[in-house]
C-alpha positions as CSV (number, residue, x, y, z in Angstrom):
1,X,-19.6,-29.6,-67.2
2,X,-20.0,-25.8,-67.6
3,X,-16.7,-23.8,-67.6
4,X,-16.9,-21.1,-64.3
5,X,-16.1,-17.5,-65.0
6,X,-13.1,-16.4,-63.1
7,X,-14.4,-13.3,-61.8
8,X,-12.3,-10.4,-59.9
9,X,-14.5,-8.5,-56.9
10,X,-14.3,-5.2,-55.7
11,X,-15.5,-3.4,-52.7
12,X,-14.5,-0.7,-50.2
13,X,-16.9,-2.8,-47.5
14,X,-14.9,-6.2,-46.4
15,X,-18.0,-7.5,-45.5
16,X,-19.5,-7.4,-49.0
17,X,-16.6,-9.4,-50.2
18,X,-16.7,-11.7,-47.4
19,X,-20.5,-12.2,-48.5
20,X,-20.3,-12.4,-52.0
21,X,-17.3,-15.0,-51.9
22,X,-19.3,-17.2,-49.4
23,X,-22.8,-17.0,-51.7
24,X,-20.7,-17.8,-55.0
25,X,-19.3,-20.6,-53.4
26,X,-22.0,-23.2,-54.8
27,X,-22.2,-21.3,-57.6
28,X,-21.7,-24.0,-60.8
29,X,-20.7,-20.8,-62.8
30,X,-18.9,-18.3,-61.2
31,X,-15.5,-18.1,-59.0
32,X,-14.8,-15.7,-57.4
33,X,-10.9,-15.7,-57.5
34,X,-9.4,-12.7,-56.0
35,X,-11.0,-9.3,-54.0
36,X,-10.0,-5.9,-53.6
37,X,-10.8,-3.2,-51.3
38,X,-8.4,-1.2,-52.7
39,X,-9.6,0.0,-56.5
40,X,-6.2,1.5,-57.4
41,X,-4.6,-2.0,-56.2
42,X,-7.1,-3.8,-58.3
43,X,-5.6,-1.4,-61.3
44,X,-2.4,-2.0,-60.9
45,X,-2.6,-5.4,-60.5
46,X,-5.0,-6.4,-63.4
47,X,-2.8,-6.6,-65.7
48,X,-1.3,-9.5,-64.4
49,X,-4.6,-11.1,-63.5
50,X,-6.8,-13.8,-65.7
51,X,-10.1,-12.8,-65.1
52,X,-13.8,-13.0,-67.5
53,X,-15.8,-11.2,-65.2
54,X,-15.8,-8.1,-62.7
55,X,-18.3,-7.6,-59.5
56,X,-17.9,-3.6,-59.0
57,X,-19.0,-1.6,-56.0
58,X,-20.8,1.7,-57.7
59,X,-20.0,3.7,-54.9
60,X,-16.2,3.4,-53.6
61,X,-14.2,6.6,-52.0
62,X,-10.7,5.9,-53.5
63,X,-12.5,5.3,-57.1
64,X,-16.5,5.1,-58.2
65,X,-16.9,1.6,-59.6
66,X,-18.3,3.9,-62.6
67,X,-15.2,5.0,-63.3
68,X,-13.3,1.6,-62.8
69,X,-15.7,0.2,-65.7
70,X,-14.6,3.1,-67.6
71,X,-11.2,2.6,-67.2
72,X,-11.4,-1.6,-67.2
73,X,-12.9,-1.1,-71.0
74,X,-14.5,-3.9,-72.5
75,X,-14.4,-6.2,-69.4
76,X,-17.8,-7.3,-68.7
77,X,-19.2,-6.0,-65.5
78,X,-21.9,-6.4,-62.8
79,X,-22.4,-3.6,-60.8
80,X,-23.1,-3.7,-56.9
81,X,-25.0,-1.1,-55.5
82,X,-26.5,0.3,-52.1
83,X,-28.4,3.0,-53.1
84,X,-29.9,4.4,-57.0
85,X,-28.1,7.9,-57.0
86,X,-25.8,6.3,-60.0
87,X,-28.1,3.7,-61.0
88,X,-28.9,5.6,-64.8
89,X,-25.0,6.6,-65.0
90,X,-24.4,2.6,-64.8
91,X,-27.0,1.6,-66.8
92,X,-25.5,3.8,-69.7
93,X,-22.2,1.8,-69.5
94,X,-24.1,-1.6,-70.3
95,X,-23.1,-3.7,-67.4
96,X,-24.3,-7.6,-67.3
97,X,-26.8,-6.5,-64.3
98,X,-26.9,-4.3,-61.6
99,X,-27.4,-6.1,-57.6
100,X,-28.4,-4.1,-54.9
101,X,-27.4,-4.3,-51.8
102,X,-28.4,-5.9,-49.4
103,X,-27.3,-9.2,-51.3
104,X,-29.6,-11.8,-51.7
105,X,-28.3,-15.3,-53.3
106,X,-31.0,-15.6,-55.9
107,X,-30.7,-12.2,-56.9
108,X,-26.7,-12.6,-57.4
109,X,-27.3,-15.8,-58.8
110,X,-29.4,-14.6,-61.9
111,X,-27.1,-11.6,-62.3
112,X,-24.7,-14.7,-62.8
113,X,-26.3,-16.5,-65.1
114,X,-26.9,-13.7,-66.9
115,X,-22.9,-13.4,-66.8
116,X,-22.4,-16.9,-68.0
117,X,-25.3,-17.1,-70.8
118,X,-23.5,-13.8,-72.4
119,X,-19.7,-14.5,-72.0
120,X,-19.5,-18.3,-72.6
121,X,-21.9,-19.7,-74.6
122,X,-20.5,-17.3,-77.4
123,X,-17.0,-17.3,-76.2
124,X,-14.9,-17.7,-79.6
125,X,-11.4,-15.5,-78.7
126,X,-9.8,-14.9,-75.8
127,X,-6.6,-12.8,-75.0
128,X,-3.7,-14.6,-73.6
129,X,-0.2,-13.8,-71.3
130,X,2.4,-15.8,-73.6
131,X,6.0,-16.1,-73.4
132,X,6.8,-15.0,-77.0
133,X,5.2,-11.6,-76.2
134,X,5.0,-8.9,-73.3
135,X,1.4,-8.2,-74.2
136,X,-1.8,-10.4,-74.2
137,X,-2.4,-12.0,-77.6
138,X,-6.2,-12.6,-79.0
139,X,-6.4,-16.4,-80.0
140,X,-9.7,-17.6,-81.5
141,X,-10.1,-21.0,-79.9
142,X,-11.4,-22.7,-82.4
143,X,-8.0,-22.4,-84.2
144,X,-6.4,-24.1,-81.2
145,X,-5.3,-27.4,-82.6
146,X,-2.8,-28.8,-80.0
147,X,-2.0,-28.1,-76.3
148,X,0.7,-29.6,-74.8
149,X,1.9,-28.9,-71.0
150,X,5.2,-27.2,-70.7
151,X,8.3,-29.4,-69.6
152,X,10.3,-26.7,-67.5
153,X,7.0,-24.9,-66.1
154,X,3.7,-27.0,-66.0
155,X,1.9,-23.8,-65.4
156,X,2.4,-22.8,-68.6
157,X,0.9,-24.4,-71.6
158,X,2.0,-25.6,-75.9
159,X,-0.4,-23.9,-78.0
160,X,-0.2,-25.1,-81.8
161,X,-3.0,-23.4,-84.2
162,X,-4.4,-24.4,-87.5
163,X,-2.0,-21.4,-89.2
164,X,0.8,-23.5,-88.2
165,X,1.8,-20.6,-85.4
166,X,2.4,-21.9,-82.0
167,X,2.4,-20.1,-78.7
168,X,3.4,-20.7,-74.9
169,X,0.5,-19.6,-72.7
170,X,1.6,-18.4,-69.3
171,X,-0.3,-19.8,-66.2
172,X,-3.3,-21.8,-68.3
173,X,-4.8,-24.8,-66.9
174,X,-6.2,-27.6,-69.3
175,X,-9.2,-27.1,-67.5
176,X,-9.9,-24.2,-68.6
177,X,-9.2,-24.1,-72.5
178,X,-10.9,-27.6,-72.8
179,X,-13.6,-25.8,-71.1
180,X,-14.3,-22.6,-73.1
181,X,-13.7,-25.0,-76.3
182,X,-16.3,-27.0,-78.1
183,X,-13.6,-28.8,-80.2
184,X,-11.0,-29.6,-77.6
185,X,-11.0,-33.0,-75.3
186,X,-8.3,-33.8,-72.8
187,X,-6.5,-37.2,-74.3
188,X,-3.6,-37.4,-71.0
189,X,-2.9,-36.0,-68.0
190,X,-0.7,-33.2,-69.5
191,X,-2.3,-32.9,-73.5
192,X,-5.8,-31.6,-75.4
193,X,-6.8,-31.9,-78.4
194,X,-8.8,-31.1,-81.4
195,X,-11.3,-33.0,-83.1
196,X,-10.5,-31.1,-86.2
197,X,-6.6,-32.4,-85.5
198,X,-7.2,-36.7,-85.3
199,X,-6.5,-38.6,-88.2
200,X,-6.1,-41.6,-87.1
201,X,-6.8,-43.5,-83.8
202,X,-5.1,-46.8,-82.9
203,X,-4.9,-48.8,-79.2
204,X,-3.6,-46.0,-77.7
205,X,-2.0,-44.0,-79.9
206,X,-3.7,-40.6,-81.6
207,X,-2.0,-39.7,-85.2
208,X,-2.4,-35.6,-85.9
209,X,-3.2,-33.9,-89.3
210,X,-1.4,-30.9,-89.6
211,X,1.0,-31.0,-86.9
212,X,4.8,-32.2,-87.1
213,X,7.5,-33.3,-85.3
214,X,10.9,-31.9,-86.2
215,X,12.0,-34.6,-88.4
216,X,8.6,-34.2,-90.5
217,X,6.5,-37.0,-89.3
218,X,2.8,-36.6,-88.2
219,X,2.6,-35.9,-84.5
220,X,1.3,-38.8,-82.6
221,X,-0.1,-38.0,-78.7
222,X,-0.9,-40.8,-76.3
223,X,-4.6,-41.7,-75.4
224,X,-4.2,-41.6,-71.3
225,X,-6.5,-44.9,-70.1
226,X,-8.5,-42.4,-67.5
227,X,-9.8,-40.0,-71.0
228,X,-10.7,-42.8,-73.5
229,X,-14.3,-42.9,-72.6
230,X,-14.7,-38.8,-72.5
231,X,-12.6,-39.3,-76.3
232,X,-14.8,-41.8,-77.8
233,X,-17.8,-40.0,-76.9
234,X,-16.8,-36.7,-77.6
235,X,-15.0,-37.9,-81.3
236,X,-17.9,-40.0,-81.9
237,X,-20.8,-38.5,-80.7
238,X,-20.4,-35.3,-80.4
């Protein structure tokens, strides 16, 4: 199943939003998971916000969606405009693609697979909210070796990596790092793990290599009934 970009939209025109969330509804790559019509609301919320992917009016009056790139960095961007008076000064910020307006699905559509051919498929880090920090932290996820859901908050999530460094990720789903991962595969209800990490695999019981329980034994996770196929095939196959 491909991972969906969790994508951020802004535009001064409600009716644009209301458009593009109902044509990236069927959209198998993109979701669309919070608008703004505001671009200084958008700013000051970002930070806060987990996000791969931002649909940008050009033209806004509070704040040109130029200048919101400019500002937003190295956050990938499409660019939605109604007219070409900016269309060179967008062009030189490299954006994914630029949609005119009106919208048409197929034309958002190929903007997004664009999106999803460029950001996933050669996704290898990605910057993190943890608990041990008050700024993001860049984690390679190939390194990730263990995830465990948290006992007080399930929101957040155990992250162990193969430098023996462990972080708690704030507001993660399972879902989602298994799905930007090639070597992680979701053994229970509440764990992932990597291929890299099994050494040994017996009923229902996974031995780690790597990883240790306080008292110095080898971690051991349980194989939930509802995951052994996806395991085998992934640990086997793959």
């Amino acid at each position: 199943m491909l991972n969906k970009l969790l994508t951020i939209a802004v535009d001064d025109d409600p009716n644009i939003l209301s458009t593009l969330e109902e044509l990236s509804k069927p959209s198998p790559l993109v979701e669309i998971i919070h608008t703004f019509t505001n671009p200084a609301e958008f700013l000051a919320k970002a930070p806060s916000l987990k996000f791969d992917l931002c649909l940008l009016d050009i033209q806004m009056p509070q704040m040109e969606g130029i200048t919101l790139a400019q500002v937003l960095k190295n956050k990938p961007v499409i660019f939605i405009s109604g007219s070409d008076d900016k269309f060179r000064e967008a062009l030189n910020l490299s954006p994914v693609d630029i949609v005119p307006k009106p919208i048409f699905k197929d034309r958002l559509y190929k903007a997004f697979e664009k999106a999803h051919n460029l950001l996933v498929e050669s996704k290898e880090y990605e910057l993190f909210n943890v608990a041990e920090s008050n700024k993001k932290v860049s984690i390679r996820l190939p390194d990730i070796m263990l995830v465990t859901t948290d006992d007080v908050d399930p929101r957040h999530k155990l992250v162990w990596l193969k430098n023996g460094e462990k972080y708690t990720v704030m507001n993660c789903k399972l879902e989602h790092l298994t799905g930007n991962s090639k070597t992680l595969v979701q053994v229970n209800r509440a764990e992932a793990v990597s291929l890299e990490a099994v050494h040994e695999v017996e009923h229902d019981l996974i031995t780690l290599k790597g990883i240790f329980t306080e008292d110095g034994r080898s971690k051991q996770i349980t194989l939930g009934q509802a995951f052994k196929q996806k395991f085998k095939e992934r640990m086997f196959f793959s």
